[in-house]
Biopython code that builds the backbone (N, CA, C, O; Angstrom):
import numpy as np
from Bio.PDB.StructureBuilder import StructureBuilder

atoms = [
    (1, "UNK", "N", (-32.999, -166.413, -185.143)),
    (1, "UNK", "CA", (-32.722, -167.487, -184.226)),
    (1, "UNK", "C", (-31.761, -167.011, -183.136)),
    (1, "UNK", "O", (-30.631, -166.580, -183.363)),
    (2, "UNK", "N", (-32.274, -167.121, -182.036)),
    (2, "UNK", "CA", (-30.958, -167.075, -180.738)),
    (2, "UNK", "C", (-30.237, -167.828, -180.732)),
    (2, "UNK", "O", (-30.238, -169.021, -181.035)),
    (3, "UNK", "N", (-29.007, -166.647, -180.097)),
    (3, "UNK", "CA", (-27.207, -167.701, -180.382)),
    (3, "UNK", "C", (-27.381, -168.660, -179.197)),
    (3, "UNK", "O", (-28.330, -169.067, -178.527)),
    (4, "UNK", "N", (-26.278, -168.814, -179.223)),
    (4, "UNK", "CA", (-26.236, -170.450, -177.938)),
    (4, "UNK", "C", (-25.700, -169.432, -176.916)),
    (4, "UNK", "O", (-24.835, -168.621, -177.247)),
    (5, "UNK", "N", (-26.236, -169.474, -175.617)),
    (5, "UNK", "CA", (-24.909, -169.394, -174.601)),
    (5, "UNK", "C", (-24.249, -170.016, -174.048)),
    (5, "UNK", "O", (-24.918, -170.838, -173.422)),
    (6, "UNK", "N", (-23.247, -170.127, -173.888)),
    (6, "UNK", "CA", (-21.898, -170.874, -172.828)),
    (6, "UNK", "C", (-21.883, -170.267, -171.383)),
    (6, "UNK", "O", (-21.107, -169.312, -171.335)),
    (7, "UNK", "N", (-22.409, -170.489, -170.375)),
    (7, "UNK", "CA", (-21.895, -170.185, -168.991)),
    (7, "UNK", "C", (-20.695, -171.056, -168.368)),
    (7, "UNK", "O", (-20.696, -172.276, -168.533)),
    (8, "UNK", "N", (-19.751, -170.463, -167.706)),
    (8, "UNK", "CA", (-18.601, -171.042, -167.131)),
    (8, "UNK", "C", (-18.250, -170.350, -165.178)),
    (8, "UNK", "O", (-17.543, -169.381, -164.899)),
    (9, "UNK", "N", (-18.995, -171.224, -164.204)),
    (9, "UNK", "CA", (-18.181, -170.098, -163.191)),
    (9, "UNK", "C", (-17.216, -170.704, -162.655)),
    (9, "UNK", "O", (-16.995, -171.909, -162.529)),
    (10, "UNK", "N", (-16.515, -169.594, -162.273)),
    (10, "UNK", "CA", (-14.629, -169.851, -162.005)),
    (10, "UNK", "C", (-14.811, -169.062, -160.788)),
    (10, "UNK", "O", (-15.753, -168.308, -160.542)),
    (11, "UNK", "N", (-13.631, -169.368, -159.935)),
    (11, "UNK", "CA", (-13.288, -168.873, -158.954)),
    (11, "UNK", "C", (-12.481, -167.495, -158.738)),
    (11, "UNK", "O", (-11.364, -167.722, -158.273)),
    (12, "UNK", "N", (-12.694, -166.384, -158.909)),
    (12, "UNK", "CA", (-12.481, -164.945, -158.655)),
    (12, "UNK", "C", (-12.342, -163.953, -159.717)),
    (12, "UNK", "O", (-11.688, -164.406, -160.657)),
    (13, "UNK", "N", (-12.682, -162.919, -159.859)),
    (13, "UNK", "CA", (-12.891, -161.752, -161.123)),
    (13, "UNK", "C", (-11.359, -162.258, -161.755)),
    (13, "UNK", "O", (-11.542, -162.609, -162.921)),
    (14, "UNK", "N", (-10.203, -162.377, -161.436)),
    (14, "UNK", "CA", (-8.573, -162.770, -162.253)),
    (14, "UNK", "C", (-9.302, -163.670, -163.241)),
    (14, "UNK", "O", (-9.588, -163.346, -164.394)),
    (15, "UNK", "N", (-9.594, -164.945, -162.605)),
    (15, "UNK", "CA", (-9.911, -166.369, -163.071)),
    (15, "UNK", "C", (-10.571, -165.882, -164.644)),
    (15, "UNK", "O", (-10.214, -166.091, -165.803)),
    (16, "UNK", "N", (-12.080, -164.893, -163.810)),
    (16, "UNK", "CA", (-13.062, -164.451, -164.950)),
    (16, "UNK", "C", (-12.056, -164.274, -166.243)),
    (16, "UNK", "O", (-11.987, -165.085, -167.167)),
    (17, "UNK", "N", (-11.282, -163.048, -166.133)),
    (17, "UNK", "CA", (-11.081, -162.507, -166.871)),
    (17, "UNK", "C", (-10.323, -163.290, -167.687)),
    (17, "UNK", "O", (-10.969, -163.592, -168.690)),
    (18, "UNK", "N", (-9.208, -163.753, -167.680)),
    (18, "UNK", "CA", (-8.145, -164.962, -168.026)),
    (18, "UNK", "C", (-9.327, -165.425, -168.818)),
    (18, "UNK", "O", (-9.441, -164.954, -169.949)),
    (19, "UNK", "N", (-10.493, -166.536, -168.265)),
    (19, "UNK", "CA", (-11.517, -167.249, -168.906)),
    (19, "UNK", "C", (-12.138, -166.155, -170.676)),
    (19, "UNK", "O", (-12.269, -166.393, -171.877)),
    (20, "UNK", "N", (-12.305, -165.115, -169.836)),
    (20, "UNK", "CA", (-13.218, -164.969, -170.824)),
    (20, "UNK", "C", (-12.123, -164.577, -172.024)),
    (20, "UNK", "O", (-12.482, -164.828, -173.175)),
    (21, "UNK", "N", (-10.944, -164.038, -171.842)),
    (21, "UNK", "CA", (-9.846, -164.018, -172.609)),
    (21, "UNK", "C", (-9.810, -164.899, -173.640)),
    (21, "UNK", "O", (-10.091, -164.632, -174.809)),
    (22, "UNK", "N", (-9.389, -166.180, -173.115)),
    (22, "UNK", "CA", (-9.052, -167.248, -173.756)),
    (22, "UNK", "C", (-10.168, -167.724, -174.558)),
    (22, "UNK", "O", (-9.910, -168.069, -175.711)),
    (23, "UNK", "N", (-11.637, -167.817, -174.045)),
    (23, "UNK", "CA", (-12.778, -167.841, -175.206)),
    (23, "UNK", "C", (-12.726, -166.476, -176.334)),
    (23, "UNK", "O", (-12.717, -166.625, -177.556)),
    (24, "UNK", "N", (-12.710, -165.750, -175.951)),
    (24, "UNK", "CA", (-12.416, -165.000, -177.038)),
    (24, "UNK", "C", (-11.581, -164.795, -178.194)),
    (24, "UNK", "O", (-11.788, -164.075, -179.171)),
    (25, "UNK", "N", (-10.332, -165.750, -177.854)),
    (25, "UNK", "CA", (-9.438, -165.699, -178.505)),
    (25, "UNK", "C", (-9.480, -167.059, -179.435)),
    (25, "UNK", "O", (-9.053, -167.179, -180.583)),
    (26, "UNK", "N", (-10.206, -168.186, -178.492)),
    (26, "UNK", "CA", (-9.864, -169.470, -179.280)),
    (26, "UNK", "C", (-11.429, -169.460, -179.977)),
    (26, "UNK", "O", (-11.586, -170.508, -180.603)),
    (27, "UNK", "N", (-12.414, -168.731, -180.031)),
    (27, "UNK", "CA", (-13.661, -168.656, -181.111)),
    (27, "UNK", "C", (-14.032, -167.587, -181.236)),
    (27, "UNK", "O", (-13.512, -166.641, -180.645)),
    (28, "UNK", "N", (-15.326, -167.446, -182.282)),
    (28, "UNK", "CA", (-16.509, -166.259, -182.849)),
    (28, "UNK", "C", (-16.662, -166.065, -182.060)),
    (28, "UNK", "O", (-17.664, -166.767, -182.193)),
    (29, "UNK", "N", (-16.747, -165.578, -180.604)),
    (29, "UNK", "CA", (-18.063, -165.419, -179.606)),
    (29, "UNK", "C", (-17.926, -163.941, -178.928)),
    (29, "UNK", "O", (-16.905, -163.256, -178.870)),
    (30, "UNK", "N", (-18.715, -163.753, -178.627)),
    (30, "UNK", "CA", (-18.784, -162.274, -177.617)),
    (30, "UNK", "C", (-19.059, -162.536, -175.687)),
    (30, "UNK", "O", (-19.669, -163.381, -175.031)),
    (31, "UNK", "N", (-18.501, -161.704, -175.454)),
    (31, "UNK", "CA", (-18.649, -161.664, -173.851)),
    (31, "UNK", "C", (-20.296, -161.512, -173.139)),
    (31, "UNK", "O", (-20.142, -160.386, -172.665)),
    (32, "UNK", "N", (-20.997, -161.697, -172.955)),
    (32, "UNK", "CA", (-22.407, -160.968, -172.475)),
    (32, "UNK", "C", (-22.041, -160.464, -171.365)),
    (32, "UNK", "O", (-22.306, -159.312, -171.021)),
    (33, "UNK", "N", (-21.442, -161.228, -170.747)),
    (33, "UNK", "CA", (-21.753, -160.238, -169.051)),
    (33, "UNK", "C", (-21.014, -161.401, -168.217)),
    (33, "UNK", "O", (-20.924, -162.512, -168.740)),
    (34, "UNK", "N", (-20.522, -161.190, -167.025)),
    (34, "UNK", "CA", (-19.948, -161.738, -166.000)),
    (34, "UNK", "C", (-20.883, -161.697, -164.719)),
    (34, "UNK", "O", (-21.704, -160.805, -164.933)),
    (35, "UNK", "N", (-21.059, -162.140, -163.772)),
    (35, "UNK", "CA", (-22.256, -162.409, -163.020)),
    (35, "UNK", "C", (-21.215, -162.855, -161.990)),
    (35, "UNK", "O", (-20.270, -163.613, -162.210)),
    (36, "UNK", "N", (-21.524, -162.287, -160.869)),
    (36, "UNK", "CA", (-21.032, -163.097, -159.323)),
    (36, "UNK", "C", (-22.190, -163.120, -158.138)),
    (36, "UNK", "O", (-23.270, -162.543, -158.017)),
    (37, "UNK", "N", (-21.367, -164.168, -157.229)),
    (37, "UNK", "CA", (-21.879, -164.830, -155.989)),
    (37, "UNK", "C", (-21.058, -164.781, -154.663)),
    (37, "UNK", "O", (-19.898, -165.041, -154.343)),
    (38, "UNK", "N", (-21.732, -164.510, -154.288)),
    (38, "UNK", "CA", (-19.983, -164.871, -152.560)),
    (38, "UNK", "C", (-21.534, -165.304, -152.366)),
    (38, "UNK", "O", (-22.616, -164.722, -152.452)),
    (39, "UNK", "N", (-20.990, -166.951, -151.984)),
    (39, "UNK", "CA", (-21.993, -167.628, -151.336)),
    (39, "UNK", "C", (-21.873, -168.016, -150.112)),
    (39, "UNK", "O", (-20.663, -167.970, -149.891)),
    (40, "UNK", "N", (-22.493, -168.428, -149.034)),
    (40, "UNK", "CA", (-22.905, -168.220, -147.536)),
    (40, "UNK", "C", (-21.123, -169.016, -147.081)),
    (40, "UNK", "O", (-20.450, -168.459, -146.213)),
    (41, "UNK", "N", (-20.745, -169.924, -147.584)),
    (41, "UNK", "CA", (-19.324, -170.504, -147.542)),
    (41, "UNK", "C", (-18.113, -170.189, -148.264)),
    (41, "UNK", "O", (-17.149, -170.832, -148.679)),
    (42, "UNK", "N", (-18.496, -168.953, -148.274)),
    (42, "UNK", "CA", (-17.351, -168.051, -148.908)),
    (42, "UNK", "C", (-16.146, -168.667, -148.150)),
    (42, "UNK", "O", (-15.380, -169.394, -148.784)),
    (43, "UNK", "N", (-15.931, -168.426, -146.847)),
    (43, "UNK", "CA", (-14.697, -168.253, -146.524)),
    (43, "UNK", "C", (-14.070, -169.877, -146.608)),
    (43, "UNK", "O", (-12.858, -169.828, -146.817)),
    (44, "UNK", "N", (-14.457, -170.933, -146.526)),
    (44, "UNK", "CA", (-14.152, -172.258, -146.945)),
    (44, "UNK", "C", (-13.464, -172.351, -148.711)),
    (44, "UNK", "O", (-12.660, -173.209, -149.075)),
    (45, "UNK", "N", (-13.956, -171.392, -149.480)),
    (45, "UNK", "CA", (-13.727, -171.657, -150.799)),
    (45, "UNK", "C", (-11.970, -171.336, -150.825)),
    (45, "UNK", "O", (-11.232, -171.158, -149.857)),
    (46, "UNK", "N", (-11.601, -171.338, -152.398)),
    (46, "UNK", "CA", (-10.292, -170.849, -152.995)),
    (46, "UNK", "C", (-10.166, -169.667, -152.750)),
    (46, "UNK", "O", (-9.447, -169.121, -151.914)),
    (47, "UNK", "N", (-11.104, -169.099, -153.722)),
    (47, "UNK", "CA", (-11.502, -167.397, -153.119)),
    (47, "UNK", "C", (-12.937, -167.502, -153.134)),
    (47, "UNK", "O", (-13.757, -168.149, -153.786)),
    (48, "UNK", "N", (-12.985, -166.424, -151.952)),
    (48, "UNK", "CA", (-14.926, -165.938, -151.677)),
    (48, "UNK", "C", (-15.537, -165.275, -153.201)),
    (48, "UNK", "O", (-16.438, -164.445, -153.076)),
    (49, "UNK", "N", (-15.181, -165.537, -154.299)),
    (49, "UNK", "CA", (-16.304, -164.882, -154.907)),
    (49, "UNK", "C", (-16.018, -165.727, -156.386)),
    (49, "UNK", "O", (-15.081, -166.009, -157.132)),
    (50, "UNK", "N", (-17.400, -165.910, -156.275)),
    (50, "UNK", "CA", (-17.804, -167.035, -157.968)),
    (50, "UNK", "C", (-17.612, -166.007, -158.758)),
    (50, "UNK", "O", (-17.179, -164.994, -158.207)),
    (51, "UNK", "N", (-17.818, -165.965, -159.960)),
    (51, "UNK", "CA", (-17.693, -165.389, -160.710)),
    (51, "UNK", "C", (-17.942, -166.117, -162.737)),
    (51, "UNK", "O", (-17.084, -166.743, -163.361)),
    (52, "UNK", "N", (-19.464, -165.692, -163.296)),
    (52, "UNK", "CA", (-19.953, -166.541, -164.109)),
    (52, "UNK", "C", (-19.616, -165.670, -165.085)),
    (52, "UNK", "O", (-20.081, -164.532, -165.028)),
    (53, "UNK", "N", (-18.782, -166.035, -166.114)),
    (53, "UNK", "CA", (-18.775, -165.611, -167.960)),
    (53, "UNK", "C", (-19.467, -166.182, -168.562)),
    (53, "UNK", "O", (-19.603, -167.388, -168.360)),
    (54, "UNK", "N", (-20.190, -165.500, -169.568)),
    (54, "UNK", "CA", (-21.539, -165.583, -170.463)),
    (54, "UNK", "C", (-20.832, -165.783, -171.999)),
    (54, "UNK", "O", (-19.877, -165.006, -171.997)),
    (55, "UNK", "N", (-20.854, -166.085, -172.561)),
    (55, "UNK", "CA", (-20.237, -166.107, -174.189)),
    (55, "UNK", "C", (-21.532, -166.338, -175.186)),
    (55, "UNK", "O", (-22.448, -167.142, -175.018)),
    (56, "UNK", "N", (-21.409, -165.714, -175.911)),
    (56, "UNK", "CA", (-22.698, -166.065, -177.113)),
    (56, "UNK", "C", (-21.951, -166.702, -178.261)),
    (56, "UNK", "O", (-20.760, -166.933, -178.052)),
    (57, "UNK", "N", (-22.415, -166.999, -179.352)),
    (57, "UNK", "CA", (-22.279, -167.504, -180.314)),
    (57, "UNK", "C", (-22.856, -168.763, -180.779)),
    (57, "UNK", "O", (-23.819, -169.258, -180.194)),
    (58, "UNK", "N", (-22.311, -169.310, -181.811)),
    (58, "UNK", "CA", (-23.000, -170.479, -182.293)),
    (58, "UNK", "C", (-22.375, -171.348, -181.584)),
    (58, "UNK", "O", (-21.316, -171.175, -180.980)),
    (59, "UNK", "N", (-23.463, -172.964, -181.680)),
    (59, "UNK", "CA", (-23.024, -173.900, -180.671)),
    (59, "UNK", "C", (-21.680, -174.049, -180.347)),
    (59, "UNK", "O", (-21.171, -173.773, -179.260)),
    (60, "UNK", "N", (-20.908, -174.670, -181.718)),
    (60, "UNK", "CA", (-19.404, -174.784, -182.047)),
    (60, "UNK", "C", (-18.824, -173.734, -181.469)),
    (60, "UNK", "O", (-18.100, -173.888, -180.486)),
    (61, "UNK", "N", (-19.066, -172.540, -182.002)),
    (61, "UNK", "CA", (-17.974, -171.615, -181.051)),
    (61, "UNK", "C", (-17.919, -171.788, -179.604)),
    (61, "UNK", "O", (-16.974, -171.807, -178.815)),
    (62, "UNK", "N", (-19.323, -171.923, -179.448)),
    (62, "UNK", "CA", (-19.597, -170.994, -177.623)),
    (62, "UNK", "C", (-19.117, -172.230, -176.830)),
    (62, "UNK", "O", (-18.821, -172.275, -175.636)),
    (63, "UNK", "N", (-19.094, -173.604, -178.096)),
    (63, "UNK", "CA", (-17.972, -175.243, -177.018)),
    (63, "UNK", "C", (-16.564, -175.007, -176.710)),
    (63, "UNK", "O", (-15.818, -175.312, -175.780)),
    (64, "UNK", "N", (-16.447, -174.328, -177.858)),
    (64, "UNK", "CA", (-14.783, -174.203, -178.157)),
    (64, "UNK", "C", (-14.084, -173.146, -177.294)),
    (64, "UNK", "O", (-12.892, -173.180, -176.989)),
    (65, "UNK", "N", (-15.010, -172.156, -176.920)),
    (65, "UNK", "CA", (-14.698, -170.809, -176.249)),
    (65, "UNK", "C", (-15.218, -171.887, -174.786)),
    (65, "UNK", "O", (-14.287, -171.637, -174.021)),
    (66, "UNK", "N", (-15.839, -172.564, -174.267)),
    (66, "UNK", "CA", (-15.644, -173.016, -172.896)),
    (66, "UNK", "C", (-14.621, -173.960, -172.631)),
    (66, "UNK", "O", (-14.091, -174.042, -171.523)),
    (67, "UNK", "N", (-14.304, -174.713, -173.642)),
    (67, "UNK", "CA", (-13.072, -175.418, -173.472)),
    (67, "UNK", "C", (-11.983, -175.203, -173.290)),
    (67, "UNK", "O", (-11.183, -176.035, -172.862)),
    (68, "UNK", "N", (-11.604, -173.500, -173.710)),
    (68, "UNK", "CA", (-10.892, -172.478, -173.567)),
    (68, "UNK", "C", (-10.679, -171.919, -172.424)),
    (68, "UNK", "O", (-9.690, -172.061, -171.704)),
    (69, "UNK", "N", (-11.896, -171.077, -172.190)),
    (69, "UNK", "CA", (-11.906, -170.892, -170.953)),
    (69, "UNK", "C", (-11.835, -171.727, -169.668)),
    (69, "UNK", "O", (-11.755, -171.144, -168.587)),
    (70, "UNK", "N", (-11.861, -173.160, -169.740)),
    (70, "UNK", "CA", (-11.955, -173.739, -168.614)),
    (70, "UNK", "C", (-10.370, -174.288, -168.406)),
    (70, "UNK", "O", (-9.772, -174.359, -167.332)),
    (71, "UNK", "N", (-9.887, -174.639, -169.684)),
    (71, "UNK", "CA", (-7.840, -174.728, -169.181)),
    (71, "UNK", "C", (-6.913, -173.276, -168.752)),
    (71, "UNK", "O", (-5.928, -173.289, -168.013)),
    (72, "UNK", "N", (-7.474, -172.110, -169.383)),
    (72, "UNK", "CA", (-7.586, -170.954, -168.436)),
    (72, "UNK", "C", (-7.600, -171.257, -166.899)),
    (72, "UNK", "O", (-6.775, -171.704, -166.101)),
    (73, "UNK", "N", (-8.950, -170.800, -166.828)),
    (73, "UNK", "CA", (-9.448, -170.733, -165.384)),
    (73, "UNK", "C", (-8.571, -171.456, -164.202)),
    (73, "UNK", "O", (-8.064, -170.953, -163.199)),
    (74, "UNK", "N", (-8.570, -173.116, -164.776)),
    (74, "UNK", "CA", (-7.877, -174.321, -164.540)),
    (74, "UNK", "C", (-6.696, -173.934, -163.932)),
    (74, "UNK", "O", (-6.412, -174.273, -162.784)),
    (75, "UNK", "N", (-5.906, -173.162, -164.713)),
    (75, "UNK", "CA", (-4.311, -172.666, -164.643)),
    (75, "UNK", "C", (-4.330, -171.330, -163.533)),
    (75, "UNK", "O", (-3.352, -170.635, -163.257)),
    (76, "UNK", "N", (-5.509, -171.202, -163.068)),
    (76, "UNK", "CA", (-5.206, -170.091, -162.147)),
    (76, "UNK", "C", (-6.113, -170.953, -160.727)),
    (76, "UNK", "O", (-5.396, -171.567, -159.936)),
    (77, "UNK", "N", (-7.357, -170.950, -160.528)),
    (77, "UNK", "CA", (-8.111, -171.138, -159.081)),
    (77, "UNK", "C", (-9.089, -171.896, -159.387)),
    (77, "UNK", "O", (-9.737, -172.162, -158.375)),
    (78, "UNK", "N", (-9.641, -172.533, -160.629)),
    (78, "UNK", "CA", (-10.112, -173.483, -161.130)),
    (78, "UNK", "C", (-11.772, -172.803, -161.591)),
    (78, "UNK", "O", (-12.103, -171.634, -161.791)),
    (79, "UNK", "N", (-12.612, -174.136, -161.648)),
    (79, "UNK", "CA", (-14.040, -173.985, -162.652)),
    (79, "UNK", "C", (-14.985, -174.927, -161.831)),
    (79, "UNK", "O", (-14.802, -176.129, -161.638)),
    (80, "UNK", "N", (-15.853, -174.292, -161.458)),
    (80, "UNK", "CA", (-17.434, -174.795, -160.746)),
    (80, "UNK", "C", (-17.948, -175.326, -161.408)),
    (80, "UNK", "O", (-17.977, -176.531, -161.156)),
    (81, "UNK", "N", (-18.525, -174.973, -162.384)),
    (81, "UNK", "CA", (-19.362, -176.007, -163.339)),
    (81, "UNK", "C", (-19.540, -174.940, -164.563)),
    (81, "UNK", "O", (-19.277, -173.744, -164.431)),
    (82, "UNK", "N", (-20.161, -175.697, -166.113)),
    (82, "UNK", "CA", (-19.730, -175.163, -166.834)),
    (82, "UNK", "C", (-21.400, -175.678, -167.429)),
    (82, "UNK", "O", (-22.098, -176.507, -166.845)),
    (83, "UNK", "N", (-21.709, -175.088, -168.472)),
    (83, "UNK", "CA", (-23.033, -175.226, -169.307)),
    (83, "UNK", "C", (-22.871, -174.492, -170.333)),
    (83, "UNK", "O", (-22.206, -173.464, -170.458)),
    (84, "UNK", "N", (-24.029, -175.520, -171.685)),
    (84, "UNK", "CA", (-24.172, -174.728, -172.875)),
    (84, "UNK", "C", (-25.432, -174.617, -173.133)),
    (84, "UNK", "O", (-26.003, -175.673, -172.858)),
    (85, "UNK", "N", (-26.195, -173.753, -173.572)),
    (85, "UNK", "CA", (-27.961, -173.756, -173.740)),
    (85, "UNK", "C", (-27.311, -173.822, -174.968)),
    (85, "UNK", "O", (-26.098, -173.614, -175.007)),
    (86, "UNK", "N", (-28.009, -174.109, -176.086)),
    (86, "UNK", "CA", (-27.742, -174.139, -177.702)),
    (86, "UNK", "C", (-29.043, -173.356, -178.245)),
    (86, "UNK", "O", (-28.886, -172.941, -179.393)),
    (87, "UNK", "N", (-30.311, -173.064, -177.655)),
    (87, "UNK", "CA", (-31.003, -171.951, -177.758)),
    (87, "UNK", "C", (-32.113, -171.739, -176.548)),
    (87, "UNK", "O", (-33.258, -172.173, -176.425)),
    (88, "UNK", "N", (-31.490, -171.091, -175.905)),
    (88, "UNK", "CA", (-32.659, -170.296, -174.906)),
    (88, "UNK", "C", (-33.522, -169.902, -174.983)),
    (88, "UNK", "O", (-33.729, -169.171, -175.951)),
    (89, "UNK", "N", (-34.606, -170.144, -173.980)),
    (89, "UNK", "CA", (-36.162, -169.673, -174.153)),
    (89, "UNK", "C", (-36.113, -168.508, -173.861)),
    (89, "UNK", "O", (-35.173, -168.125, -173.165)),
    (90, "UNK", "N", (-37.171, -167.535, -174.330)),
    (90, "UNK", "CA", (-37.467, -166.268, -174.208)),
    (90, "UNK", "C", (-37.350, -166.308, -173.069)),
    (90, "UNK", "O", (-36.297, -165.715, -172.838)),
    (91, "UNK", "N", (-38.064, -166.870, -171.545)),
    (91, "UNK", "CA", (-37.926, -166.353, -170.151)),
    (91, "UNK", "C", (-36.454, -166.571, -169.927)),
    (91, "UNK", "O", (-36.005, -165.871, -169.020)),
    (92, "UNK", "N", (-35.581, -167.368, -170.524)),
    (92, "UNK", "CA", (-34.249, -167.992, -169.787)),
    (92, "UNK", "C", (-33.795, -166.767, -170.222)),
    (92, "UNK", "O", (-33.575, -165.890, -169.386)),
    (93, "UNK", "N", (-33.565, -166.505, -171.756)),
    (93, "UNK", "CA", (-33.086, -165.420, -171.687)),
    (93, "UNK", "C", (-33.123, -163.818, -171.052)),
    (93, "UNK", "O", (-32.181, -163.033, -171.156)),
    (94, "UNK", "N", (-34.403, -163.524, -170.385)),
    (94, "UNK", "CA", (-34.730, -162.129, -169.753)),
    (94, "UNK", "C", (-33.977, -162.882, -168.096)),
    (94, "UNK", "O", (-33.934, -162.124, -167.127)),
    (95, "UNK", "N", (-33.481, -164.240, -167.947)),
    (95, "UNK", "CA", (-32.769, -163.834, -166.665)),
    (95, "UNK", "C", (-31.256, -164.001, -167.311)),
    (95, "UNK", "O", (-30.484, -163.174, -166.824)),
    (96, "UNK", "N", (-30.721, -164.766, -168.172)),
    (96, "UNK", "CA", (-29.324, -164.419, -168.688)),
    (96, "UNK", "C", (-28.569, -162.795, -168.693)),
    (96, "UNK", "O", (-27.357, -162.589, -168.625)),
    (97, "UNK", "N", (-29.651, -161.756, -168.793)),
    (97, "UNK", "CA", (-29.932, -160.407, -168.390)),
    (97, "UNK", "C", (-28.963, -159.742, -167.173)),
    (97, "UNK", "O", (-27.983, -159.001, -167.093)),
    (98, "UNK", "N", (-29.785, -160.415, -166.364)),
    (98, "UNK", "CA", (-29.306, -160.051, -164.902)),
    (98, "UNK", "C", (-27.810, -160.612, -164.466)),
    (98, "UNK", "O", (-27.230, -161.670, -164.709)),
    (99, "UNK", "N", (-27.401, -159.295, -163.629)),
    (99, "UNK", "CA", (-26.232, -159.580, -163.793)),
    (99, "UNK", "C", (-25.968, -158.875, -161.872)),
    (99, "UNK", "O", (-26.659, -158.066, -161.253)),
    (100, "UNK", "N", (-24.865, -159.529, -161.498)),
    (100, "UNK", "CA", (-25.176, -159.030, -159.715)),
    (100, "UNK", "C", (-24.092, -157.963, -159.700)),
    (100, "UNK", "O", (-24.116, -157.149, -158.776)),
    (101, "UNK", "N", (-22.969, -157.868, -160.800)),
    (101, "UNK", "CA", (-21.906, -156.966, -160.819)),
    (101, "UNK", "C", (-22.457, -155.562, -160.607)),
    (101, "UNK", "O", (-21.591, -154.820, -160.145)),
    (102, "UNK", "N", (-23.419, -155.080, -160.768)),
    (102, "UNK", "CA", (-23.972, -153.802, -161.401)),
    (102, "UNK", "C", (-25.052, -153.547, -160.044)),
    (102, "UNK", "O", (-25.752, -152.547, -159.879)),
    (103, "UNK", "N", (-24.971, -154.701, -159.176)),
    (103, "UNK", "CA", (-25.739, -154.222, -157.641)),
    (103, "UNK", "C", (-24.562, -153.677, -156.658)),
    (103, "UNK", "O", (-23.390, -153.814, -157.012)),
    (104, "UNK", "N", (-24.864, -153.101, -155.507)),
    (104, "UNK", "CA", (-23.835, -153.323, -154.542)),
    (104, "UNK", "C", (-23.840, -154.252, -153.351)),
    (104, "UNK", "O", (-22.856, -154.318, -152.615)),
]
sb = StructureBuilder()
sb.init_structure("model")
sb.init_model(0)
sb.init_chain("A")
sb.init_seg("    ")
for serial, (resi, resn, name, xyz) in enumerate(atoms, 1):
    if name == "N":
        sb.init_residue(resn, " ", resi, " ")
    sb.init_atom(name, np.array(xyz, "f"), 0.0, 1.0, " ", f" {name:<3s}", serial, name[0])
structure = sb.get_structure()
């Protein structure tokens, strides 16, 4: 059975990291990958660059690890929006995959 994922995007790689910190610390879960955006209104934002943490685990954890991460985030430049899949479809998952860190 596939784990659940938790997506959370926050406002700048600091934010990320802090976020994914604090899920890690307050549940079971693992990091998958961090994912960013500088979207066309970058320069209007907090900071120009989104920045999405992935967490796996079971439902319970991967809630507890966003609830985490989002009084994190909160405490630094804040949280865009936040989601839990509780099991992803085979296609959702081959784009959970992709990741924009690893382009230039």
């Amino acid at each position: 059975m596939a784990q659940a994922v938790g997506m959370i995007e926050v406002y700048g790689l600091t934010a990320a990291f802090l976020a994914g910190d604090a899920g890690c610390k307050a549940a079971n879960v693992t990091i998958e990958a961090f994912d960013r955006n500088k979207p066309a209104n970058a320069d209007k934002l907090p900071v120009p660059l989104i920045v999405m943490v992935k967490f796996r685990g079971n439902v319970e954890d991967v809630r507890m690890a966003i609830e985490a991460a989002e009084e994190a985030a909160n405490k630094l430049t804040g949280v865009i929006t936040k989601h839990i899949i509780a099991s992803p479809a085979e296609d959702t998952e081959k784009m959970l995959r992709l990741s924009g860190l690893d382009k230039n």
